[in-house]
N, CA, C and O atoms as CSV, one atom per row, in Angstrom:
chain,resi,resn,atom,element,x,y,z
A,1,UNK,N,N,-19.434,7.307,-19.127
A,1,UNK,CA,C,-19.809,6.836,-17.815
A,1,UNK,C,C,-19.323,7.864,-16.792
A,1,UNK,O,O,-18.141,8.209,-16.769
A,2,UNK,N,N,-20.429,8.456,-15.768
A,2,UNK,CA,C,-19.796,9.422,-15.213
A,2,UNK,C,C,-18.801,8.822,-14.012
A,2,UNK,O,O,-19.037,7.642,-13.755
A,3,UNK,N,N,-18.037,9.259,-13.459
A,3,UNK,CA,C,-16.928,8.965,-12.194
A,3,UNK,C,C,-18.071,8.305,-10.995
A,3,UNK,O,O,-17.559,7.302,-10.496
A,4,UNK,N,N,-19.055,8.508,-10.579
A,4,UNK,CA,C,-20.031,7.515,-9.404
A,4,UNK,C,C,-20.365,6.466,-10.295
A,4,UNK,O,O,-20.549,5.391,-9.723
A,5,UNK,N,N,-20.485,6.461,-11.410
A,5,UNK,CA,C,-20.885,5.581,-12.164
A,5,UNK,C,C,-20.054,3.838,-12.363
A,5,UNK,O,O,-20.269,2.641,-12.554
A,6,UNK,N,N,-18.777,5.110,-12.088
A,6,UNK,CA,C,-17.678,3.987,-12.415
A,6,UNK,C,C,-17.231,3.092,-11.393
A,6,UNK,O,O,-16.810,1.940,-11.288
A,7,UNK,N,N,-17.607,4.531,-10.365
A,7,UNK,CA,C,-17.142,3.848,-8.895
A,7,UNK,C,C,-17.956,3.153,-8.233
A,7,UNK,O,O,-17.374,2.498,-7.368
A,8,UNK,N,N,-19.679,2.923,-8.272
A,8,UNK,CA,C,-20.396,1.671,-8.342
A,8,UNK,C,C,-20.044,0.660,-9.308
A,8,UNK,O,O,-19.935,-0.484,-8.865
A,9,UNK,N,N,-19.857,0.839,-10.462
A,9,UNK,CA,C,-19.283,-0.754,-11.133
A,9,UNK,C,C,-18.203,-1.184,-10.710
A,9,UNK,O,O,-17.973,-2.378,-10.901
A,10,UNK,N,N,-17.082,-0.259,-9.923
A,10,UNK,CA,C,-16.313,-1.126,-8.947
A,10,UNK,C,C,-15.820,-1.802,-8.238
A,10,UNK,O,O,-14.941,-2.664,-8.237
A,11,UNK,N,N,-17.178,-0.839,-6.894
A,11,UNK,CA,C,-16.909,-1.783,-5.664
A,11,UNK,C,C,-18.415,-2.679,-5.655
A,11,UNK,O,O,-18.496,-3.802,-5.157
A,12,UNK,N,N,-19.381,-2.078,-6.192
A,12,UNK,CA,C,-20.479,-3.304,-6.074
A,12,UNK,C,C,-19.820,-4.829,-6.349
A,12,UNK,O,O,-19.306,-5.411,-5.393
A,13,UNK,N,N,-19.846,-5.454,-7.658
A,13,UNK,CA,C,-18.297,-6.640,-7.777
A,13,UNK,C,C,-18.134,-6.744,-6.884
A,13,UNK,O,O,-18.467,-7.784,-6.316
A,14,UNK,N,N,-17.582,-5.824,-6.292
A,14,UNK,CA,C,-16.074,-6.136,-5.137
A,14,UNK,C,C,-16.924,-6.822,-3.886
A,14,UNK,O,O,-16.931,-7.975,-3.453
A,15,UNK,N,N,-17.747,-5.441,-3.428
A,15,UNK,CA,C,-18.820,-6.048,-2.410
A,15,UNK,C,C,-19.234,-7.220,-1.992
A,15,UNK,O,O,-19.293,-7.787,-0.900
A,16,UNK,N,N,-19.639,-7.589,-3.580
A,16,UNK,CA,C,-20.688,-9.046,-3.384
A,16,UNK,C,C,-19.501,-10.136,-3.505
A,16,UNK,O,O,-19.847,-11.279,-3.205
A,17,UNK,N,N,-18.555,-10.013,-3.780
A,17,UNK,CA,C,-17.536,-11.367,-3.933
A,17,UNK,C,C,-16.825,-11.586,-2.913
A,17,UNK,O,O,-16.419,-12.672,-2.499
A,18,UNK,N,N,-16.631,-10.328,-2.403
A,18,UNK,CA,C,-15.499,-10.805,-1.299
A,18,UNK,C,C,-16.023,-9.765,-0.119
A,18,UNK,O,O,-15.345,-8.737,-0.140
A,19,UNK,N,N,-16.771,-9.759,0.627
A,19,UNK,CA,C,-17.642,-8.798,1.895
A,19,UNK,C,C,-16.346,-8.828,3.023
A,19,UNK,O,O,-16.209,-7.998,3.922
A,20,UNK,N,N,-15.356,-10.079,2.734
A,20,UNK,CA,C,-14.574,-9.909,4.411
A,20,UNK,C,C,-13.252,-8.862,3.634
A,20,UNK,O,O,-12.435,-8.279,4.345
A,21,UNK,N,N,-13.236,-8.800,2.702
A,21,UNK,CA,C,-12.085,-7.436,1.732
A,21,UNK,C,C,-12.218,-6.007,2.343
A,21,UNK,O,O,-11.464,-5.080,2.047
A,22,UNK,N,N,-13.719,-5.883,3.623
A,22,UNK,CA,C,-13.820,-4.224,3.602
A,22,UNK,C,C,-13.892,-4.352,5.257
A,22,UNK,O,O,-14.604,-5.135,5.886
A,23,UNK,N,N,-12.900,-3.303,5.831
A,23,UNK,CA,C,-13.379,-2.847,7.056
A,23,UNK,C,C,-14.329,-1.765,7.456
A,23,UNK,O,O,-14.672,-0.893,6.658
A,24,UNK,N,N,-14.585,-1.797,8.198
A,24,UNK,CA,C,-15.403,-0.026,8.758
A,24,UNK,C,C,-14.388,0.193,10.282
A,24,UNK,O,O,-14.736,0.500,11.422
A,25,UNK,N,N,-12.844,-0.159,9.623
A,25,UNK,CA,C,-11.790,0.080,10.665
A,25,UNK,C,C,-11.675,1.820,10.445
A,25,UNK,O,O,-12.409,2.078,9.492
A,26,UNK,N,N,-11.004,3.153,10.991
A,26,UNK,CA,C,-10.509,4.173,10.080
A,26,UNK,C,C,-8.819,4.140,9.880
A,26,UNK,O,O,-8.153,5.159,10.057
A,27,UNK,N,N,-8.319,3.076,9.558
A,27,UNK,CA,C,-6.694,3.351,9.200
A,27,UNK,C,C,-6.929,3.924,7.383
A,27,UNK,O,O,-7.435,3.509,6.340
A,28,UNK,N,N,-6.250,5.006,7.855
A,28,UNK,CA,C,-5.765,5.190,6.494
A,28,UNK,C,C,-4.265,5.541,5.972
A,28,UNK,O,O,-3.862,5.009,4.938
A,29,UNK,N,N,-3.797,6.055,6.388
A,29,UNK,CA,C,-2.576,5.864,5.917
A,29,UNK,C,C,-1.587,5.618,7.598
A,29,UNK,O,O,-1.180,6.526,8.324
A,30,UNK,N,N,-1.375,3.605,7.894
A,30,UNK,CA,C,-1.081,3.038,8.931
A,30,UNK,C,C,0.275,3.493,9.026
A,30,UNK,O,O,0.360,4.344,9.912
A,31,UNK,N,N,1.575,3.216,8.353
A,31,UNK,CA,C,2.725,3.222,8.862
A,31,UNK,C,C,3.884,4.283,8.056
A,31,UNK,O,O,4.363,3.817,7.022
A,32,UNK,N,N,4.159,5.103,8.307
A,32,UNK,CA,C,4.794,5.987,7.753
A,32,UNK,C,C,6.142,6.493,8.151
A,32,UNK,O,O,6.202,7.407,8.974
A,33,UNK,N,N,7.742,5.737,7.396
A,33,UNK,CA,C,9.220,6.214,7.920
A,33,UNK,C,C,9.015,7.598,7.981
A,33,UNK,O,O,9.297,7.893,9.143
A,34,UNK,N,N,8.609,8.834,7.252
A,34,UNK,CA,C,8.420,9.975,7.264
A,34,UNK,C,C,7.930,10.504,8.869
A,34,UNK,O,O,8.666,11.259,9.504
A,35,UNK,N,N,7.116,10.204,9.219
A,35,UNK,CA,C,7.106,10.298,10.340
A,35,UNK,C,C,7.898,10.522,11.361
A,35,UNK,O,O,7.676,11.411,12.183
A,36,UNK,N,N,9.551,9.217,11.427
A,36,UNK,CA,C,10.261,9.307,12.889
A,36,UNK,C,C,11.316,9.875,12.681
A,36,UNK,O,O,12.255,9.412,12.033
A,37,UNK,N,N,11.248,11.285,13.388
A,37,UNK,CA,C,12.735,11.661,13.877
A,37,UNK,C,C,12.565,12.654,12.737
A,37,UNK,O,O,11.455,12.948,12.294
A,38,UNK,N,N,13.766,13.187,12.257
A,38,UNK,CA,C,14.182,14.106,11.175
A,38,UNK,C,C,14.911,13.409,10.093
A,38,UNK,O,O,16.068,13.635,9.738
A,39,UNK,N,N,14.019,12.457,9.572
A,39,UNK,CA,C,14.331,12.238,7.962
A,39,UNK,C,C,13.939,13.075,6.815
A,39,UNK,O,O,12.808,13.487,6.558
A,40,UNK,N,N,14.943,13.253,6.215
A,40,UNK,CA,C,14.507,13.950,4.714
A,40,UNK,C,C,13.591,13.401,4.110
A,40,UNK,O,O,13.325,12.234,4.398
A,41,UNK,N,N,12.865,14.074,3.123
A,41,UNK,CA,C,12.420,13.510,2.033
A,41,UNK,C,C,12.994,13.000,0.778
A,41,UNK,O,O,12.630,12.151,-0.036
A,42,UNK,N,N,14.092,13.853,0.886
A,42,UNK,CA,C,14.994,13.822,-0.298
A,42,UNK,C,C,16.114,13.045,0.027
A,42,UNK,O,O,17.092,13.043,-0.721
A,43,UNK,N,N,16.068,12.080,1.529
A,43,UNK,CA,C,16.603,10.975,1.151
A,43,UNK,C,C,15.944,9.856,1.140
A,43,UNK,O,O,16.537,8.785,1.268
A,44,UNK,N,N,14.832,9.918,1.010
A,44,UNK,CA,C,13.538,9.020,0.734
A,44,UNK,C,C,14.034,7.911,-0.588
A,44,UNK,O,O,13.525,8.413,-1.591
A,45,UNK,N,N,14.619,6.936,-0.909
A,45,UNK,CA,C,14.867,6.547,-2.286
A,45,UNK,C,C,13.641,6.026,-3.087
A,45,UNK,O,O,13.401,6.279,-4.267
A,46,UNK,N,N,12.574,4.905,-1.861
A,46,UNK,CA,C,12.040,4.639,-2.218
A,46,UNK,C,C,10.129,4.557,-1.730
A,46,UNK,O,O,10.092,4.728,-0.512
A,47,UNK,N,N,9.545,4.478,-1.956
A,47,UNK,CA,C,8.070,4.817,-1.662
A,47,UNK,C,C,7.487,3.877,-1.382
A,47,UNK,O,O,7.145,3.577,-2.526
A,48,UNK,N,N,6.767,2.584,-0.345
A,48,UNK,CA,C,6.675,1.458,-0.761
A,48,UNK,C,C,4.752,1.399,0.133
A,48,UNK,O,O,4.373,1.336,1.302
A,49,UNK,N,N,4.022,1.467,-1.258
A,49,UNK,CA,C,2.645,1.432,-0.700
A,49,UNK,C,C,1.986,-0.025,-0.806
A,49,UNK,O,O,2.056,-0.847,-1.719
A,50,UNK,N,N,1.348,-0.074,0.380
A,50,UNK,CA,C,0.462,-0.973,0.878
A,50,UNK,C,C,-1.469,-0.994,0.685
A,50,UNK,O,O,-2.198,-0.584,1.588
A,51,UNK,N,N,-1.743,-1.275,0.008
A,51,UNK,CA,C,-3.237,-0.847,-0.513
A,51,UNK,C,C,-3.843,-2.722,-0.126
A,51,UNK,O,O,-3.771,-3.708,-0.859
A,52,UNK,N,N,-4.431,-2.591,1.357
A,52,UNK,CA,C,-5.344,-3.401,1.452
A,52,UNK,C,C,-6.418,-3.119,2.604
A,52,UNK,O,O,-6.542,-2.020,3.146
A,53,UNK,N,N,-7.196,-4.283,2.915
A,53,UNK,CA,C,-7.965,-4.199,3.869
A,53,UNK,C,C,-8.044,-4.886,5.537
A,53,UNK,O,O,-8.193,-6.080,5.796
A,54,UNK,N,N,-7.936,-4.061,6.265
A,54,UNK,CA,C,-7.941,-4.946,7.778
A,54,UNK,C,C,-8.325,-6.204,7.758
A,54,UNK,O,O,-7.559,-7.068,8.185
A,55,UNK,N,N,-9.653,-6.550,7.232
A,55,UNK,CA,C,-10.110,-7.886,7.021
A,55,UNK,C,C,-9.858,-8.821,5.828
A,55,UNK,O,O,-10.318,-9.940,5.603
A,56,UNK,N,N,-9.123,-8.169,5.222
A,56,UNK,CA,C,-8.485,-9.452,4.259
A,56,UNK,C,C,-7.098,-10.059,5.184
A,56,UNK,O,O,-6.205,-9.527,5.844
A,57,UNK,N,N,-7.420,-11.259,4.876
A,57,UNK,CA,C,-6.490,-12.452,5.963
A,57,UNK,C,C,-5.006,-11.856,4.802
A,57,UNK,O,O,-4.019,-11.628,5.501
A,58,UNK,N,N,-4.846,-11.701,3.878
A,58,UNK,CA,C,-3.383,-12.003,3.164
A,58,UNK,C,C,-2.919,-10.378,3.265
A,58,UNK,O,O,-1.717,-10.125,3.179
A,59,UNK,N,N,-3.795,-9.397,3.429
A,59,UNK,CA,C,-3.410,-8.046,3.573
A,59,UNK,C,C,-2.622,-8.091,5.229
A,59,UNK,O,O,-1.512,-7.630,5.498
A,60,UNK,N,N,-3.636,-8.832,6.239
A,60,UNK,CA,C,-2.903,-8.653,7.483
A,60,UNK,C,C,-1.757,-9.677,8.006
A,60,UNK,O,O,-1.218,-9.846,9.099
A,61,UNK,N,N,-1.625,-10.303,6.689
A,61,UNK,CA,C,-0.235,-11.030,7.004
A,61,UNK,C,C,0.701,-10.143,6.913
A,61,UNK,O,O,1.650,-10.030,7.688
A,62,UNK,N,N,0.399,-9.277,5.676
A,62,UNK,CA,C,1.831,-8.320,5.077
A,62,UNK,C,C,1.592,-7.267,6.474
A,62,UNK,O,O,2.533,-6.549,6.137
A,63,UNK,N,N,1.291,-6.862,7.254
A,63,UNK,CA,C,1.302,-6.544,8.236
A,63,UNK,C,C,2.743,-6.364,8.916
A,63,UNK,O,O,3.400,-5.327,8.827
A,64,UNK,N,N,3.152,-7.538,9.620
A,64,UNK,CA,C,4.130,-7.800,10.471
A,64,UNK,C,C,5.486,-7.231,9.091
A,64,UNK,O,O,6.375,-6.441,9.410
A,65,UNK,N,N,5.417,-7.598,8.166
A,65,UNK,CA,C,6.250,-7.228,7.172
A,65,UNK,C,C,6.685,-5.566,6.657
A,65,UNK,O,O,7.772,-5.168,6.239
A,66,UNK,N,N,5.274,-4.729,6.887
A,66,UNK,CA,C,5.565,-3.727,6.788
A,66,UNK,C,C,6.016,-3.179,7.772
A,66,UNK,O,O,7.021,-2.471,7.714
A,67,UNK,N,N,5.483,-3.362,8.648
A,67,UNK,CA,C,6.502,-2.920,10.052
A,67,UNK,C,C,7.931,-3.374,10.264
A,67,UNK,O,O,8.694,-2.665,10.919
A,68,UNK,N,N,8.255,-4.312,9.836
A,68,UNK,CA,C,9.687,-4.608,9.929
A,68,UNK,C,C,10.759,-3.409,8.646
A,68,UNK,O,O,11.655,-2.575,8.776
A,69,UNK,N,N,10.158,-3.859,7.773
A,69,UNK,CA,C,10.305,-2.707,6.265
A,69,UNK,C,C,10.723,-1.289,7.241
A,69,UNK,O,O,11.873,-0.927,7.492
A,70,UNK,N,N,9.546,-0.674,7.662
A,70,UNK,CA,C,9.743,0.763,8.284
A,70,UNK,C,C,10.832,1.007,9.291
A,70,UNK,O,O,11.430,2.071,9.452
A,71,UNK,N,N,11.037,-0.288,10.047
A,71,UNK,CA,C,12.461,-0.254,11.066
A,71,UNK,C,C,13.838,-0.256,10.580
A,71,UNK,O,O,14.884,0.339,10.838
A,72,UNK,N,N,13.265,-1.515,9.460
A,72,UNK,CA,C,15.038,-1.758,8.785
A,72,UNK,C,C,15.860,-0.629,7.883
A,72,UNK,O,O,17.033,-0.274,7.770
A,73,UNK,N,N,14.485,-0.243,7.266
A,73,UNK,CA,C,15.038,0.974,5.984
A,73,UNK,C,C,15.157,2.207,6.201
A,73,UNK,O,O,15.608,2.868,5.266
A,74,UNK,N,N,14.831,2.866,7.373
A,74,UNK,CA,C,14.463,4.052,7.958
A,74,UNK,C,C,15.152,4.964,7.354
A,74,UNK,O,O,16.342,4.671,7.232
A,75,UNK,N,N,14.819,6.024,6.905
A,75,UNK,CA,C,15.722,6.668,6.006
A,75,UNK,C,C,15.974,6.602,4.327
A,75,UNK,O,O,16.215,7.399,3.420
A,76,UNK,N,N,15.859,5.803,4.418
A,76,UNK,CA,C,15.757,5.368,3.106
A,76,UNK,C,C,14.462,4.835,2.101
A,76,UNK,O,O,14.378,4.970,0.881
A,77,UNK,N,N,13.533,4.216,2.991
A,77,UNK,CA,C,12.342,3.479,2.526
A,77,UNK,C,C,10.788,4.446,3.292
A,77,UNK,O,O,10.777,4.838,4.459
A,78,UNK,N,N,10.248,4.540,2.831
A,78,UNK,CA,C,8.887,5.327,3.484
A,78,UNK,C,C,7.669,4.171,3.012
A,78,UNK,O,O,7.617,3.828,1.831
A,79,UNK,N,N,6.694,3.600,4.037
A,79,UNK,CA,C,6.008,2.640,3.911
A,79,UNK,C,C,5.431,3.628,4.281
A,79,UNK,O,O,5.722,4.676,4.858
A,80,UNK,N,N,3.897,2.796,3.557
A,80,UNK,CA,C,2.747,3.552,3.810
A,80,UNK,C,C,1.629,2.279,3.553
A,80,UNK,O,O,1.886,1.378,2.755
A,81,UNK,N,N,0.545,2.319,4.217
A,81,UNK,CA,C,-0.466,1.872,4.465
A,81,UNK,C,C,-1.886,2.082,3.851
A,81,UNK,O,O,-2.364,2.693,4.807
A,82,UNK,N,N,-2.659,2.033,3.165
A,82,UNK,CA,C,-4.111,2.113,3.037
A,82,UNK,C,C,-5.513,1.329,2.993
A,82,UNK,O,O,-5.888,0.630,2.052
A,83,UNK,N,N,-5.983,1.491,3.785
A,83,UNK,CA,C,-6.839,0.202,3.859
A,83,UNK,C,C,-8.303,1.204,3.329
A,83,UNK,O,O,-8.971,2.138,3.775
A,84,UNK,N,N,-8.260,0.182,1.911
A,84,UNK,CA,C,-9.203,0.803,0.882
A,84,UNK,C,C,-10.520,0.462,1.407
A,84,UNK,O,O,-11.440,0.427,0.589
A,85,UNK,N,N,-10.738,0.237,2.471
A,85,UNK,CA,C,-12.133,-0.048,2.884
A,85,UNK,C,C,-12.375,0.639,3.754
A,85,UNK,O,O,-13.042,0.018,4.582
A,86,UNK,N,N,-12.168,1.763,4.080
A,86,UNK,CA,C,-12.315,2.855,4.677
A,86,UNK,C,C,-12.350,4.009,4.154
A,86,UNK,O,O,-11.599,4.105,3.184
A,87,UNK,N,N,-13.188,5.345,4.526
A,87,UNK,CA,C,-13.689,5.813,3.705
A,87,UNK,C,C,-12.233,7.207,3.333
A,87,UNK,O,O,-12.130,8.037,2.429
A,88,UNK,N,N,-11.422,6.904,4.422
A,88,UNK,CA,C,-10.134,7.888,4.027
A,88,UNK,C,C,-9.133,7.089,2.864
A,88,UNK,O,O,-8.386,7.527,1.989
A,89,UNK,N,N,-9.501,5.695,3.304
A,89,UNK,CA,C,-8.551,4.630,2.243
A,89,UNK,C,C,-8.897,4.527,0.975
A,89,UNK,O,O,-8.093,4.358,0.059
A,90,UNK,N,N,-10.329,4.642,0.833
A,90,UNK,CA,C,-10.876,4.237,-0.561
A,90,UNK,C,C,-10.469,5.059,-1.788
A,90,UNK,O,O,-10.107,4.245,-2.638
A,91,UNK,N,N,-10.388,6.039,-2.159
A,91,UNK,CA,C,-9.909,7.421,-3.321
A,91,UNK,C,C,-8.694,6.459,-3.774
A,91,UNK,O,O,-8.479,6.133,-4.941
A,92,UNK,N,N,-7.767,5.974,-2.407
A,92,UNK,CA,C,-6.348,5.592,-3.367
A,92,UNK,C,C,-6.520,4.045,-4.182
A,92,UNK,O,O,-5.669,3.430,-4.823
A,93,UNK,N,N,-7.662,3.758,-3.953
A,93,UNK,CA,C,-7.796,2.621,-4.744
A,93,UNK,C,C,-8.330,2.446,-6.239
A,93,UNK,O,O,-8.574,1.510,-7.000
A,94,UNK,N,N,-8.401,4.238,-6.263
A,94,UNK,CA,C,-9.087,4.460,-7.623
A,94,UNK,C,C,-7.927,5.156,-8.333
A,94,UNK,O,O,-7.611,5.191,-9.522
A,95,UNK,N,N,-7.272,5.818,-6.999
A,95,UNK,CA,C,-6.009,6.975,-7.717
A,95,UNK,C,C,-5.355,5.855,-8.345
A,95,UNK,O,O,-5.357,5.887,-9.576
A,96,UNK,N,N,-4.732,4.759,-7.725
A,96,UNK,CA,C,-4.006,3.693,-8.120
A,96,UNK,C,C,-4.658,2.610,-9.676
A,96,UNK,O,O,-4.344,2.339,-10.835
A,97,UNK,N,N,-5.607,2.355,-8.761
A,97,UNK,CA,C,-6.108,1.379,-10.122
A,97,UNK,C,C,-6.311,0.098,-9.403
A,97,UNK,O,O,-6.351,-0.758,-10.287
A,98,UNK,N,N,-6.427,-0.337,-8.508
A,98,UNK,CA,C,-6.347,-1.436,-7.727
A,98,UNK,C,C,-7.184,-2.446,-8.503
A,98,UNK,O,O,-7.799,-2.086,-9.506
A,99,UNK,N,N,-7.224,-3.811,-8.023
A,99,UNK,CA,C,-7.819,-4.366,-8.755
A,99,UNK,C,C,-7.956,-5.726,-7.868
A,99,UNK,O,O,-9.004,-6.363,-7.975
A,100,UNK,N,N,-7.225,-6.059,-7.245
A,100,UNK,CA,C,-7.272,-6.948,-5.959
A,100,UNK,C,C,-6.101,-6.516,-4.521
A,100,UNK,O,O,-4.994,-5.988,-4.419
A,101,UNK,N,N,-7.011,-7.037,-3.693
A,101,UNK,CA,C,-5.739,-6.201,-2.556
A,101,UNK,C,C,-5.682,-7.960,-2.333
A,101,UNK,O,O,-6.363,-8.887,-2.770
A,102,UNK,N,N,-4.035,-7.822,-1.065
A,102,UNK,CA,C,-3.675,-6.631,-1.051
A,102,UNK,C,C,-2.632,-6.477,-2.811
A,102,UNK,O,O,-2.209,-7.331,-3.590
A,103,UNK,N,N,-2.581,-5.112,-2.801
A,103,UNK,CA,C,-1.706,-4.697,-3.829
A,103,UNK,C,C,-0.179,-3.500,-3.310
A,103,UNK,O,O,-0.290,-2.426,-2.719
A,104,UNK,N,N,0.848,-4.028,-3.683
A,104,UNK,CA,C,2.232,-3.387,-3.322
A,104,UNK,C,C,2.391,-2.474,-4.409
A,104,UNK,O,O,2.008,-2.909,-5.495
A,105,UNK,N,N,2.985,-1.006,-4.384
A,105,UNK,CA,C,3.059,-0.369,-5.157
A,105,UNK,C,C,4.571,0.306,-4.877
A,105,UNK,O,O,4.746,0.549,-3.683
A,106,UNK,N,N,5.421,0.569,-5.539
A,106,UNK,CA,C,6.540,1.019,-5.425
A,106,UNK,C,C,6.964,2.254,-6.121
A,106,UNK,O,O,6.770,2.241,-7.337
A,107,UNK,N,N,7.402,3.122,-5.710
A,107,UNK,CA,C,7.690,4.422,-6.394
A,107,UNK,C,C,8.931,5.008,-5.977
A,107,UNK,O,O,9.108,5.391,-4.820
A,108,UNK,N,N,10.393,5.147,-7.503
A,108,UNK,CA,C,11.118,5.743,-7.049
A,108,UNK,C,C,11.444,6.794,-6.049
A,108,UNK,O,O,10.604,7.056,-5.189
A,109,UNK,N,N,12.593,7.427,-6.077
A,109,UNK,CA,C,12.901,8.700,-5.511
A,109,UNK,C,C,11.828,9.776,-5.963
A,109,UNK,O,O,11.389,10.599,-5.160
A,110,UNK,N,N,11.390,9.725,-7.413
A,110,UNK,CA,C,10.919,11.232,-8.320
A,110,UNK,C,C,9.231,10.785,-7.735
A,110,UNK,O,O,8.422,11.713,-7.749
A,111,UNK,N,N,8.799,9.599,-7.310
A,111,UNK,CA,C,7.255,9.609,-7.355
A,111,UNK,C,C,6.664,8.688,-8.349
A,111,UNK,O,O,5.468,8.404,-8.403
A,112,UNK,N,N,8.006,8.040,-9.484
A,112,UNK,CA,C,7.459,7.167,-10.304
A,112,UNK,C,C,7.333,5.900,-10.528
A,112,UNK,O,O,8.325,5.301,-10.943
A,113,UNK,N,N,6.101,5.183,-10.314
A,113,UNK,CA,C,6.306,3.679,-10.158
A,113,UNK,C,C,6.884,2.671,-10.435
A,113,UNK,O,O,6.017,2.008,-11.004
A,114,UNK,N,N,7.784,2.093,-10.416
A,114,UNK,CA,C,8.649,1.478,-11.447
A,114,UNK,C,C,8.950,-0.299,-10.876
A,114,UNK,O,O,9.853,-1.063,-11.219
A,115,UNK,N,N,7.594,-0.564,-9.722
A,115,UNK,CA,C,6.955,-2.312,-9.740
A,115,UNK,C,C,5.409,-1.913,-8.914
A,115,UNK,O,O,4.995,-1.005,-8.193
A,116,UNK,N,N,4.945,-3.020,-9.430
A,116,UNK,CA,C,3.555,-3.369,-8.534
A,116,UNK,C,C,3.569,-5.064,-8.550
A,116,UNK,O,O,4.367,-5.821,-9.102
A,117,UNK,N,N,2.306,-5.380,-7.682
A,117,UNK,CA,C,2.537,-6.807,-7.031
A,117,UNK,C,C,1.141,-6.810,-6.726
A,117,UNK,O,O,0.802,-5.865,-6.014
A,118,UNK,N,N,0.253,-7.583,-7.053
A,118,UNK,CA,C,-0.961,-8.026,-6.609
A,118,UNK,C,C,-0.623,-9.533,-5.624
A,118,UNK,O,O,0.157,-10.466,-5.809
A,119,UNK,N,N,-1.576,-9.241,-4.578
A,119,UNK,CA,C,-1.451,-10.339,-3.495
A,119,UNK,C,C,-0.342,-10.344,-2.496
A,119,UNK,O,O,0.161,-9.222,-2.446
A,120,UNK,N,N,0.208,-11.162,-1.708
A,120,UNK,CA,C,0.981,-11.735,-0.279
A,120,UNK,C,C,2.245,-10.905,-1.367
A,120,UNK,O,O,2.240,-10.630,-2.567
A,121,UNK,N,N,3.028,-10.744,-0.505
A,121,UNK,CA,C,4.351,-10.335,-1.106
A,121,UNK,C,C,5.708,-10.883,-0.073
A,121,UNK,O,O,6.392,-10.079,0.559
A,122,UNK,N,N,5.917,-12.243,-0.045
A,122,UNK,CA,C,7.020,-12.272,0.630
A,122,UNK,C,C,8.070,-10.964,1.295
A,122,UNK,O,O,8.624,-10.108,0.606
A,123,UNK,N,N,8.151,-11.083,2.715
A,123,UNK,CA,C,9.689,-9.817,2.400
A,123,UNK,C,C,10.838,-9.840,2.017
A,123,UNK,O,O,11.519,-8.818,2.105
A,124,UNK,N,N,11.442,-11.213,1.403
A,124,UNK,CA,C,12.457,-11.415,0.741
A,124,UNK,C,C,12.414,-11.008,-0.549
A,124,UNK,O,O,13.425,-10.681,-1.171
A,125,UNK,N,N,11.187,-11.004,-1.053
A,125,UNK,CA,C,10.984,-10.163,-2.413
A,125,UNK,C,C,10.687,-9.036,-2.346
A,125,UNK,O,O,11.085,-8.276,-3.229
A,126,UNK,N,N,9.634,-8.399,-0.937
A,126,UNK,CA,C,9.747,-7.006,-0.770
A,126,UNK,C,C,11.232,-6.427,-1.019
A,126,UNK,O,O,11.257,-5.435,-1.747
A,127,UNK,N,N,12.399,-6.857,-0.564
A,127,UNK,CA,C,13.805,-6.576,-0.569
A,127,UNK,C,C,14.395,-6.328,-1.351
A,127,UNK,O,O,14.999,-5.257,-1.396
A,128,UNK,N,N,14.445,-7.196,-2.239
A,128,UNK,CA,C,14.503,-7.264,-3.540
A,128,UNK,C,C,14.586,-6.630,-4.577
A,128,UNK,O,O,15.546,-6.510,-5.337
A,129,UNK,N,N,13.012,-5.974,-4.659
A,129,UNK,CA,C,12.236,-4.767,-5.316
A,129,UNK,C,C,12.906,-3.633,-4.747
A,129,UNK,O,O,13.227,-2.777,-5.571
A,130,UNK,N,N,13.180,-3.421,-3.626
A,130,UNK,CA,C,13.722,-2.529,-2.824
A,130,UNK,C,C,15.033,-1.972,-3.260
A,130,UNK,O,O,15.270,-0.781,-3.460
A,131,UNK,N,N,15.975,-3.118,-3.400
A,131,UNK,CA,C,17.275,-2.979,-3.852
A,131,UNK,C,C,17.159,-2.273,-5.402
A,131,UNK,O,O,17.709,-1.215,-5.707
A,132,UNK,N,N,16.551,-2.872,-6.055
A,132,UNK,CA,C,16.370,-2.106,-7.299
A,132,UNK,C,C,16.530,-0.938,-7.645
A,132,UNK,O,O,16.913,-0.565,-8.754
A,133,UNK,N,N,16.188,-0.124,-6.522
A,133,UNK,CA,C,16.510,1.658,-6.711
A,133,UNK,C,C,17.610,2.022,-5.413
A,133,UNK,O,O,17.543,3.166,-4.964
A,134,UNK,N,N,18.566,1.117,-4.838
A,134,UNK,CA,C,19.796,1.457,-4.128
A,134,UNK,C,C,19.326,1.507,-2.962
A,134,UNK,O,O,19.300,2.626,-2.450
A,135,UNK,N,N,18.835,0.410,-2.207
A,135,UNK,CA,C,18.195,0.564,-0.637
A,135,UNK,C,C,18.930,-0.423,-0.824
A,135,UNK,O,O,19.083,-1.168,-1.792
A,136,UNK,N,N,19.705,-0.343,0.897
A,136,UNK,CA,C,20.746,-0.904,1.063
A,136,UNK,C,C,20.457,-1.396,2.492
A,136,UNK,O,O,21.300,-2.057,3.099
């Protein structure tokens, strides 16, 4: 099956089941600790990706959550955003493997995933997961 091939048996599915899952917003990568001030990378511990869509109601709950995430951990935690329904968002939903948003993806210090989470993700369990690799 060639790679367009695959990527119509994808999102067609996706399309027809759930139409309010896709924006024609352009966020693609929304919130980023890397960004403020002069943080390292290399004190980055942990990676914490966000793979959903503006118009999914349970993606823009985790919203207010990731923004709190990026204030509290600064330095330590790097949030990131993708809203796979956009055409800068969409690639990471294939790089990843997605399969329902929203989906949480977590990646040590080295880049290696070590939780994922399909759907709402409390931030008491975002925390949690967090602590796992020494975010404090």
């Amino acid at each position: 099956m060639t790679a367009k091939a695959m990527k119509s048996a994808f999102l067609i599915p996706l399309l027809l089941v759930s139409p309010l899952f896709f924006s024609c917003g352009e966020n693609g990568e929304g919130l980023s600790t890397a960004s403020q001030g002069s943080i390292k990378e290399e004190d980055i511990k942990v990676t914490f990706i966000e793979l959903g869509s503006d118009r999914c109601l349970p993606c823009r709950a985790m919203q207010p959550i990731l923004k709190q995430l990026a204030e509290e951990f600064v330095g330590q935690v790097k949030v990131v955003y993708y809203d796979i329904g956009t055409k800068e968002g969409e690639p990471y939903a294939f790089k990843y493997g997605i399969r329902v948003i929203p989906t949480q993806i977590f990646l040590d210090q080295y880049g290696q995933e070590y939780y994922r989470h399909e759907g709402y993700l409390p931030k008491e369990q975002v925390v949690k997961i967090l602590k796992l690799r020494g975010v404090r």
